[in-house]
N, CA and C atoms as a LAMMPS dump frame, in Angstrom:
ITEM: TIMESTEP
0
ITEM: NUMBER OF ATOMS
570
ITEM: BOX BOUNDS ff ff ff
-5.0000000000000000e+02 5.0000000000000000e+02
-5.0000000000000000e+02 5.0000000000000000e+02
-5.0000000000000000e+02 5.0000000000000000e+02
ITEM: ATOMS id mol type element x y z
1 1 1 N -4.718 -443.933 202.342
2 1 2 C -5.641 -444.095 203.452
3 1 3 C -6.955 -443.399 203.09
4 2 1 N -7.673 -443.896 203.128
5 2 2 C -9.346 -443.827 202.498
6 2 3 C -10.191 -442.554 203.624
7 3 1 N -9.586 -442.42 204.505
8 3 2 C -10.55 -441.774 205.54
9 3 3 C -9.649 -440.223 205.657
10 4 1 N -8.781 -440.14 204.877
11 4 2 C -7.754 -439.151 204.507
12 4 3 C -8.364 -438.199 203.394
13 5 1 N -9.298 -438.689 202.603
14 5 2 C -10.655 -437.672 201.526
15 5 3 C -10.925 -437.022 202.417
16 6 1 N -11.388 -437.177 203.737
17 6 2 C -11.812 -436.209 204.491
18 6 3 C -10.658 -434.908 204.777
19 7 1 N -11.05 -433.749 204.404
20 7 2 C -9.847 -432.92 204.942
21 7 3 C -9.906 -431.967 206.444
22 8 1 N -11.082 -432.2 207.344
23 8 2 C -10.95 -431.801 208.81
24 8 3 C -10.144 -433.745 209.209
25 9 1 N -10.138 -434.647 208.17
26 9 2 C -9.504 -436.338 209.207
27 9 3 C -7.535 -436.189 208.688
28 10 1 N -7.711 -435.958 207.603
29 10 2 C -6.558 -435.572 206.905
30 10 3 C -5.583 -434.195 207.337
31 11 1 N -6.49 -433.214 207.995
32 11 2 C -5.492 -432.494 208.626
33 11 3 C -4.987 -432.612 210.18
34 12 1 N -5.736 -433.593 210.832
35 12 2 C -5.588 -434.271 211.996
36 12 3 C -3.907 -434.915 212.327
37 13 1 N -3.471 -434.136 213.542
38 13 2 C -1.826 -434.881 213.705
39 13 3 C -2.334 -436.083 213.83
40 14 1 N -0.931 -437.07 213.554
41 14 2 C -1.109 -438.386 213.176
42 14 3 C -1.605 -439.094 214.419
43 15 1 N -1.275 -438.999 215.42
44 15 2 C -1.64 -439.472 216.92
45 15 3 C -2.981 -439.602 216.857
46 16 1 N -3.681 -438.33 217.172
47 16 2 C -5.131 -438.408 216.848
48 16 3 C -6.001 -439.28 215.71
49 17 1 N -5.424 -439.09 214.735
50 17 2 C -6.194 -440.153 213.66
51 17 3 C -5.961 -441.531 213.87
52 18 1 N -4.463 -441.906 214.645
53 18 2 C -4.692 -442.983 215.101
54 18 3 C -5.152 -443.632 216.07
55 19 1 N -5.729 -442.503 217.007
56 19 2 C -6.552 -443.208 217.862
57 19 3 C -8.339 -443.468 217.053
58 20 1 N -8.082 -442.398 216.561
59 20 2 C -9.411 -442.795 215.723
60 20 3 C -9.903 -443.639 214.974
61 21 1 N -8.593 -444.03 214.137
62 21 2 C -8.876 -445.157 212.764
63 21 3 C -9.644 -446.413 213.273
64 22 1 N -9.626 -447.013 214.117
65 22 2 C -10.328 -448.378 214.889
66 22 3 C -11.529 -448.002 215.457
67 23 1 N -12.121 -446.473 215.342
68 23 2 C -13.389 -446.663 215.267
69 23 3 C -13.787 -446.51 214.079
70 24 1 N -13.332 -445.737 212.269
71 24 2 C -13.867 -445.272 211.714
72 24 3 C -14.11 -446.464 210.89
73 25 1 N -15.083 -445.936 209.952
74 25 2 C -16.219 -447.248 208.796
75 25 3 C -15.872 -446.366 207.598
76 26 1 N -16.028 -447.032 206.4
77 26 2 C -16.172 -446.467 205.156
78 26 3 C -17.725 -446.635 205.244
79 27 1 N -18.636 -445.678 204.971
80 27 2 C -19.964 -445.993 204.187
81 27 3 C -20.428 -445.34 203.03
82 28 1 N -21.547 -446.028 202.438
83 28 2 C -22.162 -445.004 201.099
84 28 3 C -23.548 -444.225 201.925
85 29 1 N -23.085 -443.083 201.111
86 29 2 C -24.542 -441.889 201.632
87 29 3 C -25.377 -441.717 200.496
88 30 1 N -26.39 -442.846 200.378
89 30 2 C -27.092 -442.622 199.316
90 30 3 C -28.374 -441.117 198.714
91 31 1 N -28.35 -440.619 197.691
92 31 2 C -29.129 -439.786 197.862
93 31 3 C -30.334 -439.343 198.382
94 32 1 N -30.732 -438.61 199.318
95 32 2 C -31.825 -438.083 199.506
96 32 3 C -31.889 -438.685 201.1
97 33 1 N -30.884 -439.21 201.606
98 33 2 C -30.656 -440.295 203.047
99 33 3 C -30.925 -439.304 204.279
100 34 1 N -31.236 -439.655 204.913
101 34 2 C -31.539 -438.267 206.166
102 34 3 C -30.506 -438.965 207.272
103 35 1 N -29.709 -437.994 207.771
104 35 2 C -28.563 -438.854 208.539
105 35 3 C -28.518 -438.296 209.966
106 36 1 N -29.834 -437.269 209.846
107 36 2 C -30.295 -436.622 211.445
108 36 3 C -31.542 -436.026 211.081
109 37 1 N -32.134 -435.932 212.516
110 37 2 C -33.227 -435.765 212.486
111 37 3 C -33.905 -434.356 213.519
112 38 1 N -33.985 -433.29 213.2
113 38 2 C -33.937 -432.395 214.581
114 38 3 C -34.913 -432.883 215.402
115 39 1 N -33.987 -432.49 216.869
116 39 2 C -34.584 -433.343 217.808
117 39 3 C -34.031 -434.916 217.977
118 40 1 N -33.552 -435.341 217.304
119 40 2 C -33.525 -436.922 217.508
120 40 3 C -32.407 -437.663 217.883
121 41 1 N -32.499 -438.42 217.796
122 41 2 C -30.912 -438.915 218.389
123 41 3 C -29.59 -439.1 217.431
124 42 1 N -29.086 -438.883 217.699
125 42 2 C -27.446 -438.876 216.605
126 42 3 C -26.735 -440.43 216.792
127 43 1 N -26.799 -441.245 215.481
128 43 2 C -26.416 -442.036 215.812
129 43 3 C -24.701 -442.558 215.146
130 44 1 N -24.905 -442.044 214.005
131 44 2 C -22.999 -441.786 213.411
132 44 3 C -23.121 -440.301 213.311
133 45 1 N -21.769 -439.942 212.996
134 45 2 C -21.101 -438.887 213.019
135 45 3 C -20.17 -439.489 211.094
136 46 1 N -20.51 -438.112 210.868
137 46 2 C -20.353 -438.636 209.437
138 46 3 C -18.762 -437.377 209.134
139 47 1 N -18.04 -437.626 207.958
140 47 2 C -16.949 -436.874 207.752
141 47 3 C -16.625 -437.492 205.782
142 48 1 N -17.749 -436.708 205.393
143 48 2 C -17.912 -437.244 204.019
144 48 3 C -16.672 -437.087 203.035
145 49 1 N -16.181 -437.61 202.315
146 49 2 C -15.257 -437.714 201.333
147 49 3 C -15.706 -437.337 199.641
148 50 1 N -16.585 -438.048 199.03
149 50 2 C -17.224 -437.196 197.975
150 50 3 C -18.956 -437.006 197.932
151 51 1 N -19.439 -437.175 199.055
152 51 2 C -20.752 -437.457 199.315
153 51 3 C -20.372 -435.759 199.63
154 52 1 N -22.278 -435.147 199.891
155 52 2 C -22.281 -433.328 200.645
156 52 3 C -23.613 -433.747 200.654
157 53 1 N -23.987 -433.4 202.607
158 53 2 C -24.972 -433.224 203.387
159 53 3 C -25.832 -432.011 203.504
160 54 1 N -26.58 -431.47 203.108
161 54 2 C -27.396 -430.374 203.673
162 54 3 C -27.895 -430.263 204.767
163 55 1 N -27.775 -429.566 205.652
164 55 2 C -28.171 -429.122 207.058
165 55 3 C -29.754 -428.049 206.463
166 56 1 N -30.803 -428.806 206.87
167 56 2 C -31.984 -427.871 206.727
168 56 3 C -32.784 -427.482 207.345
169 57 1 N -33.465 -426.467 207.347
170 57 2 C -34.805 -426.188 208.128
171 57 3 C -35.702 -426.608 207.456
172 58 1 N -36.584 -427.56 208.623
173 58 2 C -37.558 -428.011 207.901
174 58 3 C -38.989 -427.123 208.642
175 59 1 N -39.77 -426.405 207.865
176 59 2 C -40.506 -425.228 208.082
177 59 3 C -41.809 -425.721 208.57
178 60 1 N -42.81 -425.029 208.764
179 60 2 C -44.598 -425.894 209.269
180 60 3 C -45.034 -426.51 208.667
181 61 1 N -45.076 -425.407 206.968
182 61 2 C -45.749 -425.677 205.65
183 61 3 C -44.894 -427.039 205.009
184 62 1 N -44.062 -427.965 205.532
185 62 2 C -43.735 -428.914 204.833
186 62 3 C -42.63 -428.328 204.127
187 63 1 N -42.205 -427.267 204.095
188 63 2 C -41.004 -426.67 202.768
189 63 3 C -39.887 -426.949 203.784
190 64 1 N -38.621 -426.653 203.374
191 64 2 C -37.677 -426.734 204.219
192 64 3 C -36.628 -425.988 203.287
193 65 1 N -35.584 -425.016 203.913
194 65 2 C -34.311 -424.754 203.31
195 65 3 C -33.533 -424.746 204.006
196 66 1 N -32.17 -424.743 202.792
197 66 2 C -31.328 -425.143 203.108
198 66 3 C -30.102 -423.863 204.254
199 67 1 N -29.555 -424.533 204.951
200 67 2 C -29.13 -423.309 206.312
201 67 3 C -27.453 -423.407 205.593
202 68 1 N -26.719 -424.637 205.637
203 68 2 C -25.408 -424.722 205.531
204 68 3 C -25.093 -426.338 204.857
205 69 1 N -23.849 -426.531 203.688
206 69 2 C -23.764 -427.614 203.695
207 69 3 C -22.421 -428.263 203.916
208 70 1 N -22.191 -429.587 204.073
209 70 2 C -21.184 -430.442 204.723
210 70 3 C -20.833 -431.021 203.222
211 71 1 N -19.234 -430.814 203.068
212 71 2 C -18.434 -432.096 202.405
213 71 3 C -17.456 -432.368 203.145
214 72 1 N -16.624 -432.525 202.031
215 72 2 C -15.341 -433.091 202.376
216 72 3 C -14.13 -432.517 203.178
217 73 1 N -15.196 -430.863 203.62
218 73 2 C -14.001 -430.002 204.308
219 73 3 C -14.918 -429.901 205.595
220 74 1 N -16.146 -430.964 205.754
221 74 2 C -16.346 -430.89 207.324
222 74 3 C -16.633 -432.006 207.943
223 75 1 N -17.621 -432.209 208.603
224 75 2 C -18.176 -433.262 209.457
225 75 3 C -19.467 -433.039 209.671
226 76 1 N -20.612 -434.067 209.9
227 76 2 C -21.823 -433.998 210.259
228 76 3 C -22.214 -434.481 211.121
229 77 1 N -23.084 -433.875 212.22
230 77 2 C -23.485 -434.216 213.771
231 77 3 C -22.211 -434.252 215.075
232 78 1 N -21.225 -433.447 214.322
233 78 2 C -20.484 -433.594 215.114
234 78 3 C -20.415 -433.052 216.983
235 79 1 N -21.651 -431.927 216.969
236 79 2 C -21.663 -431.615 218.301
237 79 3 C -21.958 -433.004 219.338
238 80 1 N -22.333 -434.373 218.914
239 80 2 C -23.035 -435.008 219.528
240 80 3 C -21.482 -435.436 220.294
241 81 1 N -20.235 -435.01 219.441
242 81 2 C -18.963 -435.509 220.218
243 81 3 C -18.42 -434.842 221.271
244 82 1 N -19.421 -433.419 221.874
245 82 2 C -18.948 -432.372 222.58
246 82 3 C -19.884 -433.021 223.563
247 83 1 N -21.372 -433.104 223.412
248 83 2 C -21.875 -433.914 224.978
249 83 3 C -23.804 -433.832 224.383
250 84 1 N -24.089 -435.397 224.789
251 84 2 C -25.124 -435.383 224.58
252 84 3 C -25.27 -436.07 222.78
253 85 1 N -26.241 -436.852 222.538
254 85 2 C -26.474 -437.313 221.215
255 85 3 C -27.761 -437.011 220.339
256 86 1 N -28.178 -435.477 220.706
257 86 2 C -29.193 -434.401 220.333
258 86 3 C -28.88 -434.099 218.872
259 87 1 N -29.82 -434.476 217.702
260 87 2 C -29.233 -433.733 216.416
261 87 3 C -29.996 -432.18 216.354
262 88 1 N -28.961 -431.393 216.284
263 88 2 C -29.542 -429.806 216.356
264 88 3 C -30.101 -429.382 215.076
265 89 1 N -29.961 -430.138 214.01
266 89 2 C -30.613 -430.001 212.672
267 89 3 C -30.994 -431.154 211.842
268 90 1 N -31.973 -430.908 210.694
269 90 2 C -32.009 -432.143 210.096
270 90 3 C -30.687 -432.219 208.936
271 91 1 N -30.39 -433.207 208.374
272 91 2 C -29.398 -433.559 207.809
273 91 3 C -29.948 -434.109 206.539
274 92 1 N -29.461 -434.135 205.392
275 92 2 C -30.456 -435.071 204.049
276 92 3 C -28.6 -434.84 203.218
277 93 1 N -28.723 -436.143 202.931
278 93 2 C -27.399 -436.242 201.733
279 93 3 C -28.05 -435.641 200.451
280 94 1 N -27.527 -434.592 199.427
281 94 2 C -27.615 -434.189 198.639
282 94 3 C -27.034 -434.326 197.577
283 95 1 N -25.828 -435.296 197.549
284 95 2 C -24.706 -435.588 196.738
285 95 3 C -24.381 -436.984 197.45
286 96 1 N -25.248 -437.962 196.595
287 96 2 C -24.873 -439.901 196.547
288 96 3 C -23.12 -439.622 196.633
289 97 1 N -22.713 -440.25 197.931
290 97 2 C -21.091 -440.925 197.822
291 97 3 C -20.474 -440.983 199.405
292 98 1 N -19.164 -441.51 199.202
293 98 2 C -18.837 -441.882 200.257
294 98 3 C -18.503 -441.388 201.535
295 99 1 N -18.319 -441.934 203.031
296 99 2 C -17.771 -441.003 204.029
297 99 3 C -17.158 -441.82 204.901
298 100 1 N -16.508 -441.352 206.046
299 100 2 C -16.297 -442.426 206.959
300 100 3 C -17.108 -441.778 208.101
301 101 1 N -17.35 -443.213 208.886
302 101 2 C -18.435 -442.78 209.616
303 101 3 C -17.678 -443.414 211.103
304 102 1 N -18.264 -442.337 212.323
305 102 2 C -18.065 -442.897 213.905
306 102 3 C -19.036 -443.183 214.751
307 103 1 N -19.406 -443.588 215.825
308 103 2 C -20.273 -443.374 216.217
309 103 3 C -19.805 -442.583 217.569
310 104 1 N -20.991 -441.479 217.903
311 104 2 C -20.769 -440.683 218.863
312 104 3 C -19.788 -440.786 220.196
313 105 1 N -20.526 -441.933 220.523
314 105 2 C -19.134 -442.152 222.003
315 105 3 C -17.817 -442.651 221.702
316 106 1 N -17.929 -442.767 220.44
317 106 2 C -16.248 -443.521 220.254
318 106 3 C -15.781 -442.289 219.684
319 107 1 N -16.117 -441.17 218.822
320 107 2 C -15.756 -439.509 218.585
321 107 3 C -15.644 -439.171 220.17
322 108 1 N -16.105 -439.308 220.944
323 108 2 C -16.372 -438.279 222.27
324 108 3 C -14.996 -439.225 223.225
325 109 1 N -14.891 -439.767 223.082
326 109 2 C -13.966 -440.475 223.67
327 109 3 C -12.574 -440.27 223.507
328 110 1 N -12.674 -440.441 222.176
329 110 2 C -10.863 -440.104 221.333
330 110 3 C -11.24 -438.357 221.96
331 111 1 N -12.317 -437.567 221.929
332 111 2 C -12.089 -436.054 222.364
333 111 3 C -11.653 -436.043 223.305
334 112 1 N -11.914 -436.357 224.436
335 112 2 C -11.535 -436.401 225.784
336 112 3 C -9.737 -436.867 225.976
337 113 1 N -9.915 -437.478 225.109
338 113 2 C -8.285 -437.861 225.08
339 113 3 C -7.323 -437.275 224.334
340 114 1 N -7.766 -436.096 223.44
341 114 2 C -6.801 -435.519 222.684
342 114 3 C -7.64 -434.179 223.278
343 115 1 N -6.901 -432.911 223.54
344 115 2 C -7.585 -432.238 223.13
345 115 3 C -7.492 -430.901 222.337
346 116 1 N -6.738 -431.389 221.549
347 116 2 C -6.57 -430.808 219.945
348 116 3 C -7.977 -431.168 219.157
349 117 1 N -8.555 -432.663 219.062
350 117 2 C -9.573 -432.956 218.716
351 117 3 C -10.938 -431.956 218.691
352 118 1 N -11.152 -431.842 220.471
353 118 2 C -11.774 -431.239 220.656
354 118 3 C -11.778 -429.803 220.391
355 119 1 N -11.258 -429.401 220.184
356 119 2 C -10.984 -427.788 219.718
357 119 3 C -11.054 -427.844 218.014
358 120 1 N -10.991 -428.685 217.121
359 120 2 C -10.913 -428.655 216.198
360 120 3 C -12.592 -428.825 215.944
361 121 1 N -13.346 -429.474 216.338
362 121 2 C -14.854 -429.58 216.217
363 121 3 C -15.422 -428.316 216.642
364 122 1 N -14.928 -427.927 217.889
365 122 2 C -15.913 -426.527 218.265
366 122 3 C -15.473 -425.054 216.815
367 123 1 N -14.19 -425.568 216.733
368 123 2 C -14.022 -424.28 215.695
369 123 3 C -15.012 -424.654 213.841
370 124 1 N -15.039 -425.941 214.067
371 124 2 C -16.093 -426.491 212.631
372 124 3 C -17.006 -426.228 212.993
373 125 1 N -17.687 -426.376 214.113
374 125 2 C -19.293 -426.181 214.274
375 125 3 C -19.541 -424.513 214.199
376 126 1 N -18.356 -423.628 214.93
377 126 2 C -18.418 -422.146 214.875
378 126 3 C -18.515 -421.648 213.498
379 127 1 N -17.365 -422.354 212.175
380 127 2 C -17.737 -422.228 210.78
381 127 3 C -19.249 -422.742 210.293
382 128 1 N -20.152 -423.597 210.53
383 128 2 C -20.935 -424.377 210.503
384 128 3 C -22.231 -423.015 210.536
385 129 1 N -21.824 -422.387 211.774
386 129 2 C -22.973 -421.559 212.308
387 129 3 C -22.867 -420.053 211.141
388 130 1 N -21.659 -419.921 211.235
389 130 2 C -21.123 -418.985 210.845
390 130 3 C -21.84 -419.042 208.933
391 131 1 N -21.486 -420.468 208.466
392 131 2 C -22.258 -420.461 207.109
393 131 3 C -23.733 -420.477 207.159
394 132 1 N -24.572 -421.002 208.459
395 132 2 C -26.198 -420.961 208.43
396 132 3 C -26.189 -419.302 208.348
397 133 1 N -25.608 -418.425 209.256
398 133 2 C -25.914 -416.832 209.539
399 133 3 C -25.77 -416.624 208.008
400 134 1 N -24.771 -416.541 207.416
401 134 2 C -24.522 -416.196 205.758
402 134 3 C -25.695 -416.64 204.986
403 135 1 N -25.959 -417.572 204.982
404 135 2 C -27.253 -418.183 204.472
405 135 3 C -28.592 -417.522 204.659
406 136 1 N -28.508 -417.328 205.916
407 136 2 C -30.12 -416.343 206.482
408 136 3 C -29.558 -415.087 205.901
409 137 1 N -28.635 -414.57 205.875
410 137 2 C -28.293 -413.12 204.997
411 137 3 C -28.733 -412.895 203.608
412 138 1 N -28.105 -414.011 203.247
413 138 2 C -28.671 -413.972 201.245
414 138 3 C -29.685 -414.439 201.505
415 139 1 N -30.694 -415.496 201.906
416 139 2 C -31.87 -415.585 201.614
417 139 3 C -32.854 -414.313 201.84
418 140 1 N -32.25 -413.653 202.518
419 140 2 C -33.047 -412.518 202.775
420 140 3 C -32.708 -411.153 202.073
421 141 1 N -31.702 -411.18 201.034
422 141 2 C -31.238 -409.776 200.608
423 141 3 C -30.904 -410.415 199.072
424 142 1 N -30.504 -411.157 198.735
425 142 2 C -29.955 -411.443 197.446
426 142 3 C -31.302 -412.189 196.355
427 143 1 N -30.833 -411.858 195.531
428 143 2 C -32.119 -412.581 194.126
429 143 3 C -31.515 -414.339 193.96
430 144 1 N -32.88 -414.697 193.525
431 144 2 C -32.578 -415.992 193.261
432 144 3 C -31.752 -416.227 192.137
433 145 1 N -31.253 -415.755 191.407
434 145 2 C -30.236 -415.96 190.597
435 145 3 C -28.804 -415.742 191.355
436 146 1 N -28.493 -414.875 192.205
437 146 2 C -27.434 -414.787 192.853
438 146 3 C -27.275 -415.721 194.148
439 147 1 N -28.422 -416.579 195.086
440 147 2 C -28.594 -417.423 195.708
441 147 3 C -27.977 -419.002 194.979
442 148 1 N -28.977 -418.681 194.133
443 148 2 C -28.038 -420.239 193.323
444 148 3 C -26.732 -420.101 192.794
445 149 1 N -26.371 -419.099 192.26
446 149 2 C -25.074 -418.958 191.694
447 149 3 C -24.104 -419.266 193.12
448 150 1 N -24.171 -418.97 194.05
449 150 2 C -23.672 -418.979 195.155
450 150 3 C -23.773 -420.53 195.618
451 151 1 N -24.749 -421.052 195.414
452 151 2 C -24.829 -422.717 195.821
453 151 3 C -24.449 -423.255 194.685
454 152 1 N -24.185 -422.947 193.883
455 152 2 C -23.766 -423.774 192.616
456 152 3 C -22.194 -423.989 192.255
457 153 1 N -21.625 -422.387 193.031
458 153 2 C -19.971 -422.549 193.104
459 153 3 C -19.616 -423.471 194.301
460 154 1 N -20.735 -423.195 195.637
461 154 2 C -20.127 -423.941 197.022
462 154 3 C -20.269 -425.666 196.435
463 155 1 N -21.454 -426.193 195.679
464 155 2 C -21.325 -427.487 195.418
465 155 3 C -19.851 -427.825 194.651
466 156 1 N -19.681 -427.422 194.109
467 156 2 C -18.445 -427.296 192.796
468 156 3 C -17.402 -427.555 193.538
469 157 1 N -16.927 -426.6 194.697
470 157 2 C -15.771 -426.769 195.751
471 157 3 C -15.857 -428.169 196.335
472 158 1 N -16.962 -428.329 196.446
473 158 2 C -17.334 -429.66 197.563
474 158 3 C -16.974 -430.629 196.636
475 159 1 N -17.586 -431.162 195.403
476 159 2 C -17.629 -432.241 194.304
477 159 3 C -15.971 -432.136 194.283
478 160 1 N -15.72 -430.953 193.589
479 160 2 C -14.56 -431.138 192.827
480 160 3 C -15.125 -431.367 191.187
481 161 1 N -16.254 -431.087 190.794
482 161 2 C -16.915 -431.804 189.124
483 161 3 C -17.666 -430.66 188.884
484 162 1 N -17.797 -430.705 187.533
485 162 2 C -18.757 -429.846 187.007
486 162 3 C -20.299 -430.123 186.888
487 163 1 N -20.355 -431.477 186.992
488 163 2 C -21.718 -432.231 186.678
489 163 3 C -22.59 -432.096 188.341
490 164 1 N -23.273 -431.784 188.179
491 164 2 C -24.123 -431.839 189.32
492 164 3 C -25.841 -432.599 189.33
493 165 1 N -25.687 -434.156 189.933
494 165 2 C -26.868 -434.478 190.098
495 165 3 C -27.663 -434.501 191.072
496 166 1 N -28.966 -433.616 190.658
497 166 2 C -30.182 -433.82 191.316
498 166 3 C -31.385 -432.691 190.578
499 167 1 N -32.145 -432.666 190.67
500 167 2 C -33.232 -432.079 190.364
501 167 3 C -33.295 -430.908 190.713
502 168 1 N -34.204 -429.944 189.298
503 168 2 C -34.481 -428.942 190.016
504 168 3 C -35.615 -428.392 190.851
505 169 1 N -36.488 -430.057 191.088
506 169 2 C -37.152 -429.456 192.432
507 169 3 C -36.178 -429.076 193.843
508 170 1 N -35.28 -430.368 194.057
509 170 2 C -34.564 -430.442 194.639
510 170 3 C -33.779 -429.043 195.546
511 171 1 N -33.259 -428.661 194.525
512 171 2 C -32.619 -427.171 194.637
513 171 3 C -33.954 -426.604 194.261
514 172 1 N -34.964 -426.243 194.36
515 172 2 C -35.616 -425.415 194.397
516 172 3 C -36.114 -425.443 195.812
517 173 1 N -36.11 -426.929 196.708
518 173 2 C -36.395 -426.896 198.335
519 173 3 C -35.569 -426.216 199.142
520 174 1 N -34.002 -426.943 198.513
521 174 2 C -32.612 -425.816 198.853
522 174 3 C -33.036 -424.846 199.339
523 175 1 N -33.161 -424.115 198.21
524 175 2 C -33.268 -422.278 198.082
525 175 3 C -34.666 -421.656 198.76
526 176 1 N -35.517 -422.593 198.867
527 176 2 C -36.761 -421.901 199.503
528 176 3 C -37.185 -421.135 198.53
529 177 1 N -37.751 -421.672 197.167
530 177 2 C -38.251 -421.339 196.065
531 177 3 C -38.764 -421.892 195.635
532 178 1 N -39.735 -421.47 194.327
533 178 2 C -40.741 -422.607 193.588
534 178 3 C -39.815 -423.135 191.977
535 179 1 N -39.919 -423.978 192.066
536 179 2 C -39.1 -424.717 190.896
537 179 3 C -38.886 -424.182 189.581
538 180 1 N -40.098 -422.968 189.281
539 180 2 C -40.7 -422.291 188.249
540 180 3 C -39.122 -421.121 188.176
541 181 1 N -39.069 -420.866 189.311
542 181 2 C -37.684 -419.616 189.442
543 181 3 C -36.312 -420.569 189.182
544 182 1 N -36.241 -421.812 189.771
545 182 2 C -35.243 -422.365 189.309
546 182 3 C -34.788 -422.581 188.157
547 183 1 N -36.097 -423.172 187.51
548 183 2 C -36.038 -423.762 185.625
549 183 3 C -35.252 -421.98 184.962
550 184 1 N -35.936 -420.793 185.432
551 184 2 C -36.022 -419.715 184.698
552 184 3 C -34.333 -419.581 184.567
553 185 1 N -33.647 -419.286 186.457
554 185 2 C -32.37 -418.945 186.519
555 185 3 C -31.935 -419.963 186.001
556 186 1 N -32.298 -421.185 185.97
557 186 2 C -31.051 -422.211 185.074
558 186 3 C -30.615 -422.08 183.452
559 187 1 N -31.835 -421.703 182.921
560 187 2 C -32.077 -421.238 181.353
561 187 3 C -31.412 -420.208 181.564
562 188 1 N -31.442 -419.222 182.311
563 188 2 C -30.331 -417.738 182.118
564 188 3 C -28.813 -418.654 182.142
565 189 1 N -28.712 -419.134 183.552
566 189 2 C -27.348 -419.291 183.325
567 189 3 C -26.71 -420.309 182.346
568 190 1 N -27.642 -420.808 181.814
569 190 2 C -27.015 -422.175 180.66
570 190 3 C -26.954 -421.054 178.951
C-alpha cells in the first residue's frame, strides 16, 4: 500500500486509514513547489513519502529560513484539519518526490470521526513547533558548520540516501547564510 511510505499514515489503526484511503491521491512534489503560502489558503494536506518540505520564514529583505522540515515521518498543513484552511507557514518542497495528498475537509472530516486521528495531528504539529523552537535555538547559538551538519543528518533520516540534491545557494537560504559560508563548510566537511 503506497500511502503506507508515510509513517504518521502507516502508523494509523487500520479503521482510520480506511476511512481515509478514498480520499487520499498519490502526487509528485516537484522541486522548489510551494505547497502553502503564509496567510493563504490550504488547499491539500500533504503526508510525503520520499519527497521533504521546508516550513520557512520568509523575512522583509526577501531572505527566508528555514524553521522545521516535513518527510516521511510527518505531514504538511495539517492544522487546516483541526479548523479553518489558514496556512500558518510557507511551505517549499526541498526534496523532488512523492506524497499522498488530502484535501482539508475530507482530513477534517475522517477527524471528527475518529478521534485518535485527531490527537495524532495536534501531537505532530506540537513536534512541528517543538522543531521550529530548536531551530531558533541553533540559529542563534551554534556556528554554521554545526547548523548544517545538523541539517545534513536531519535530511539523511528523511531521504534515507546519501546523495543530496540541490544547491548550495539553496541551503544557504535554509540556513540564513551567504552561500560563500556554505561553499567554505562544505569544502571542510568533504
Amino acid at each position: 500500500m503506497p500511502h503506507r511510505q508515510n509513517l504518521i499514515l502507516a502508523a494509523l489503526p487500520a479503521g482510520i486509514l480506511a476511512a481515509l484511503e478514498p480520499h487520499l491521491k498519490i502526487v509528485k512534489l516537484p522541486f522548489a513547489q510551494l505547497v502553502a503560502s503564509t496567510g493563504g489558503t490550504v488547499t491539500n494536506i500533504y503526508f510525503p513519502h520520499d519527497s521533504v518540505v521546508s516550513l520557512v520564514v520568509q523575512l522583509d529583505d526577501g531572505q527566508m529560513v528555514e524553521a522545521a522540515m516535513v518527510g516521511r515521518d510527518g505531514v504538511v498543513n495539517a492544522t487546516s484539519a483541526l479548523d479553518g484552511t489558514l496556512a500558518l507557514q510557507r511551505s517549499i518542497v526541498q526534496v523532488a518526490g512523492d506524497s499522498s495528498s488530502i484535501s482539508p475537509n475530507d482530513l477534517r472530516a475522517v477527524a471528527r470521526e475518529w478521534e485518535g486521528l485527531q490527537s495524532l495531528i495536534i501531537r505532530h504539529e506540537q513536534i512541528l513547533l517543538s522543531q521550529a523552537m530548536q531551530s531558533a535555538a541553533c540559529n542563534a547559538s551554534h556556528t554554521v558548520e554545526a547548523r548544517m551538519c545538523r541539517w545534513l543528518l536531519r535530511i539523511r533520516d528523511l531521504t534515507q540516501s546519501d546523495q543530496i540534491m540541490l544547491t548550495q545557494e539553496f541551503l544557504a537560504q535554509l540556513l540564513g547564510v551567504r552561500r560563500t559560508s556554505v561553499s567554505l563548510v562544505a569544502g571542510t566537511l568533504q
